[in-house]
N, C-alpha and C positions, 0 to 999 in steps of 0.2 A: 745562440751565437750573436752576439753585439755588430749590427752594422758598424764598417770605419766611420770614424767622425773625423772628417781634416787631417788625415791620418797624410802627412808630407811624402812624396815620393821622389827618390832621388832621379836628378837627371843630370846627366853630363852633356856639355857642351862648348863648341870653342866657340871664344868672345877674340874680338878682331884686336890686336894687339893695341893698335891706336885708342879702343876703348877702354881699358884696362886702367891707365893710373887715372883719368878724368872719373873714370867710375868710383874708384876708391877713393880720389879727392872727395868726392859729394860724398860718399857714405860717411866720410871723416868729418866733414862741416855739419852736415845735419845727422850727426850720432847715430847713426842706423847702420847696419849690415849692409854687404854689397849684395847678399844673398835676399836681402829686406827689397832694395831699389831691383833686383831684378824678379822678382816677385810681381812687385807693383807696373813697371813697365810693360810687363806680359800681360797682365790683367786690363792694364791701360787697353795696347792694342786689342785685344779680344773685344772688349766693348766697345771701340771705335770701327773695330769690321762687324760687329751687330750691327750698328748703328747705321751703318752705311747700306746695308742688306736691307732693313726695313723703310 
């Protein structure tokens, strides 16, 4: 049996309505998914609370 490799796992979740079209403004401008920038912002945070732990 093959370990998952990045194998995506869905998650739902609600985004505060105020965020919503600024989010999809930038996904618009810089060509990317909103699903791309919320991706990377989570990633963002994660390493900023390592960061702060060590």
């Amino acid at each position: 049996m093959k370990p998952e490799q990045n194998k995506p796992t869905d998650v739902r979740f609600r985004l505060e309505k105020e965020l919503h079209k600024p989010l999809k403004d930038l996904a618009k401008k810089e060509d990317r998914s909103m699903n791309y920038l919320m991706n990377k912002a989570v990633e963002f945070y994660l390493n900023q609370s390592k960061e702060m732990k060590t």
